[in-house]
N, C-alpha and C positions, 0 to 999 in steps of 0.2 A: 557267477564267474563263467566265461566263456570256454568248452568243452565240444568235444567232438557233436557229431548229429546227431547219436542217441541216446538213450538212457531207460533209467530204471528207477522206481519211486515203490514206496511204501504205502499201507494204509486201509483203511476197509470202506469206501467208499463204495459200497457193493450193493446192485441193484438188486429190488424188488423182480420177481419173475409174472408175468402175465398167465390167464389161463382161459385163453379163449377156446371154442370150439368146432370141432369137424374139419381141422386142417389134414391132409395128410402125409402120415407121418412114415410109417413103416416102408410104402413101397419109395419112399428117398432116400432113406438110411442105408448107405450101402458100409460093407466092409474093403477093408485096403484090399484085402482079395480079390475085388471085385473090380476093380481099379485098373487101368495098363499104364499104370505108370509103374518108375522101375525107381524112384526115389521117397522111397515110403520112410528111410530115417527121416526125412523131418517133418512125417503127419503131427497132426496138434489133437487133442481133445479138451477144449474148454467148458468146465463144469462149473455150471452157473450161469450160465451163459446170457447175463442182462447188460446193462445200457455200459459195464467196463467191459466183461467179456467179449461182448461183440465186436468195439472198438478191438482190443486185442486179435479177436479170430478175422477180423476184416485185415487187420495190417502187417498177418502172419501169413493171407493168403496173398493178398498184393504181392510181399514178397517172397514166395511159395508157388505159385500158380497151380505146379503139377502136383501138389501134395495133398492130401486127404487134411480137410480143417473140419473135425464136427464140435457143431454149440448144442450142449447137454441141457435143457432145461425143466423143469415143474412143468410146463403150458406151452402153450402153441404159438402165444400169441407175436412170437417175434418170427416165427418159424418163415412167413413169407422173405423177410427180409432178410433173412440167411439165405437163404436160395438165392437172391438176386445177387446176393455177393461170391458164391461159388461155396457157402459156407452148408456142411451136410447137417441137416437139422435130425436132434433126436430126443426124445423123453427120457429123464430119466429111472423112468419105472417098464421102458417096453424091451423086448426079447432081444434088441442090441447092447441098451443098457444093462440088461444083467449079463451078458454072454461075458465078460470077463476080456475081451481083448485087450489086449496091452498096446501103450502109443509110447513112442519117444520122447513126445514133449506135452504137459499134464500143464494146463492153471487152471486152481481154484478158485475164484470168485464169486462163490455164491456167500450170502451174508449170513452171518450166525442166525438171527428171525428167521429165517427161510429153513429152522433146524430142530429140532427135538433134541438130537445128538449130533452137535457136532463136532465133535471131536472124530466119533464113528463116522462123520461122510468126510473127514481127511482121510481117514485111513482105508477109504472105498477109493478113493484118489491115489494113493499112492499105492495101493494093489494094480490097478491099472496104468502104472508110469515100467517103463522095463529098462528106467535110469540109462538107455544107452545116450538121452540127449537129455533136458533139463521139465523137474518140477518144481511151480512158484506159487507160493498161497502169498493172496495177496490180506495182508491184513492192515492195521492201523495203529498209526503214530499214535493213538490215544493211550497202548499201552506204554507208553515211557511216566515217570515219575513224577519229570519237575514240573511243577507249576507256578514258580515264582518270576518267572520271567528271563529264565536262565539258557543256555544254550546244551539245544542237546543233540548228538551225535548217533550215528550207527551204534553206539556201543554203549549210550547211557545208561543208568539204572531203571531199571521197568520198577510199573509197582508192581505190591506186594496180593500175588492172585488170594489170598486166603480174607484182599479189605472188601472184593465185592463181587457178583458172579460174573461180569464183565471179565473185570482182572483176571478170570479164573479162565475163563474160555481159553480168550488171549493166548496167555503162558503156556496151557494144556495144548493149545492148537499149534502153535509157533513151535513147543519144544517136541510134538508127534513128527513133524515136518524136518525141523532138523535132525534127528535122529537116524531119520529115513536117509536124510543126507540131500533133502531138497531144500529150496530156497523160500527164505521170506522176504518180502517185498513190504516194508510199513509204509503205507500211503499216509498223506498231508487230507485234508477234506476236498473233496473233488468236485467239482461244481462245470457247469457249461451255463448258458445265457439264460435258461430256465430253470434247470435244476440245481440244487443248494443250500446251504445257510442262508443267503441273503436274498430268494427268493420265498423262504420260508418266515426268516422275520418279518419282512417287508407286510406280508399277508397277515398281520398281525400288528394290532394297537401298542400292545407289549412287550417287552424280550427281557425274559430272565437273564441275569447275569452285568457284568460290569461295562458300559462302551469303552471302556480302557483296554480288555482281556486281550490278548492276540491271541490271531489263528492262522494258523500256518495254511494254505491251498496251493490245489493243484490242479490244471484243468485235467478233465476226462482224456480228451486227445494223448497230452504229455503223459499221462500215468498210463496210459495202452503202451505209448513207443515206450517207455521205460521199464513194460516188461517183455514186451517183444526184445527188449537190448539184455533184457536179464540172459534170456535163452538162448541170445546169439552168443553169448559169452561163454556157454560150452560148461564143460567142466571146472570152471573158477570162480561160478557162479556157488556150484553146488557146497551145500551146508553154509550159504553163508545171510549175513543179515545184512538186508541194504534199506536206507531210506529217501523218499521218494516229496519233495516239496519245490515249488517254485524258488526264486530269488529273495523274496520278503514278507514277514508275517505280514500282520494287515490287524489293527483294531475292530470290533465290531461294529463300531459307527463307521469307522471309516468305510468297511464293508458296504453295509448300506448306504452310505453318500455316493459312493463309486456308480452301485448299482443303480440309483434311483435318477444318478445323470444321464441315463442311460433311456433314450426314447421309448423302448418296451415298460419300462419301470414308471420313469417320471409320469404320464400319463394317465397312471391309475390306480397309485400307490403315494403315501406319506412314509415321513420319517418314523419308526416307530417310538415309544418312549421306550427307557432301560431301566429297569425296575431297581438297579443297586447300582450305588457306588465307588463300590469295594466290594471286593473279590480275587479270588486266585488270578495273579497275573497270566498266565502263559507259559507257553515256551519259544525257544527261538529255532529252526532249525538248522543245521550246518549238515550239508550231507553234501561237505567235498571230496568225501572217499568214494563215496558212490557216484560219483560225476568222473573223476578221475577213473577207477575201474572200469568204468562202463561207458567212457567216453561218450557223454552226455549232457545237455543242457535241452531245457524247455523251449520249445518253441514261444511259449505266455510266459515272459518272464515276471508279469505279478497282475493281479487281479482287476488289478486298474487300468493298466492298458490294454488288457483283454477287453475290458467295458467300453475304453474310448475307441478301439480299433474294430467292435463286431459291431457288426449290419443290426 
């Protein structure tokens, strides 16, 4: 459905962090103090800062210019390209990152793998949020329940955290976050022309699971504006759950038919085969509440014309 220019999505489509070395780091890290600008409410600190966070911390700074955007990460390896976008690179283990300074506006997007404890590095995150503007952990649609092909909402039934440690994070992470009084964002699976489900089967003979299943996606791009729209929406965002997918599930074959029409693909890649024929159907998403709130729609309204419209 047709909605304003931005929006908001859910989901943990959250990238791996790089760790290359001898960038430096320290003498770029500055604090807002350091800064002359005089609109420090709406600096950003994105933690986690890989292939969503950036998208995020680049289209916080577009539209920010004068504000402090730093991307927290494990490694360095992104660190040049944060600079080139105006974005202040920092570690998450050097003498800024522990100094404890507080920002306005906190996303989390580092992925649970990237964690030992993560439940403890949300709550290092919202130590550092001073709630005068908005925090969004973005996590994933994977925690809702139905799997039989049913339609499900902002406000579905999750499972149940005690069937698996997945489950468990989930619920443990979402309900630290809301309590705090920040936002969850459930993202759809988020994929761009490379990265994905369907550039991961494709690289395989095989793929578990049913070609009938649906799955809900979202490109990278729309799931950044969609939380940059969480944070423009101020305090009506806060405490609340939104979910974050395109216009149409999409089958897993159909996935890969899309993708393998696709010049990158066709060329060096086969259909894979699907090892079952049954299986857990899916789900379907409806997230017209978060489209309405947040006046909002995808730029990619589905998977498929992402494929026939990218270079």
């Amino acid at each position: 459905r047709a909605c304003g220019r931005r929006g908001l999505a859910t989901g943990l489509g959250l990238a791996g962090l790089g760790l290359a070395q001898g960038y430096p780091i320290k003498s770029e890290a500055k604090s807002r103090r350091d800064l002359s600008v005089n609109a420090s409410g709406k600096d950003l600190l994105v933690i986690g800062c890989g292939t969503l966070g950036e998208r995020v911390a680049r289209q916080w700074k577009a539209s920010n210019p004068d504000n402090l955007v730093v991307g927290e990460t494990k490694g360095t390896t992104r660190h040049s390209s944060f600079q080139e976008h105006g974005i202040t690179p920092r570690l998450i283990d050097s003498e800024e990152g522990k100094a404890g300074e507080k920002f306005p506006y906190v996303v989390f997007s580092a992925p649970p793998s990237s964690s030992s404890d993560y439940v403890k590095d949300l709550e290092r995150a919202i130590s550092l949020w001073d709630k005068s503007g908005v925090l969004v952990f973005t996590s994933s649609g994977g925690a809702y329940a139905e799997e039989d092909g049913g339609i499900v909402t902002e406000n579905s039934p999750t499972k149940d955290p005690s069937k698996s440690p997945r489950a468990k994070v989930l619920h443990d992470s979402e309900q630290t976050v809301l309590k705090a009084d920040g936002t969850v964002v459930r993202l759809a699976g988020l994929y761009t022309l490379q990265r994905g489900a369907h550039s991961y089967w494709l690289s395989r003979a095989q793929v578990s699971g049913s070609p009938e299943g649906l799955i809900n996606l979202i490109h990278y791009d729309d799931a950044a504006g969609l939380v940059v729209a969480t944070m423009e929406a101020g305090d009506k965002a806060k405490g609340q759950v939104f979910l974050g997918s395109d216009d149409q599930p999409i089958t897993r074959q159909e996935i890969c038919e899309a993708a393998i029409r696709h010049p990158f693909y066709g060329s060096k890649f086969q259909m894979p085969t699907f090892t079952a024929q049954f299986g857990p159907k899916g789900k379907r998403y409806d997230n017209s509440a978060t489209r309405d709130a947040l006046q909002w729609q995808p730029k990619y309204p589905t998977f498929t014309k992402f494929m026939e419209s990218s270079d």
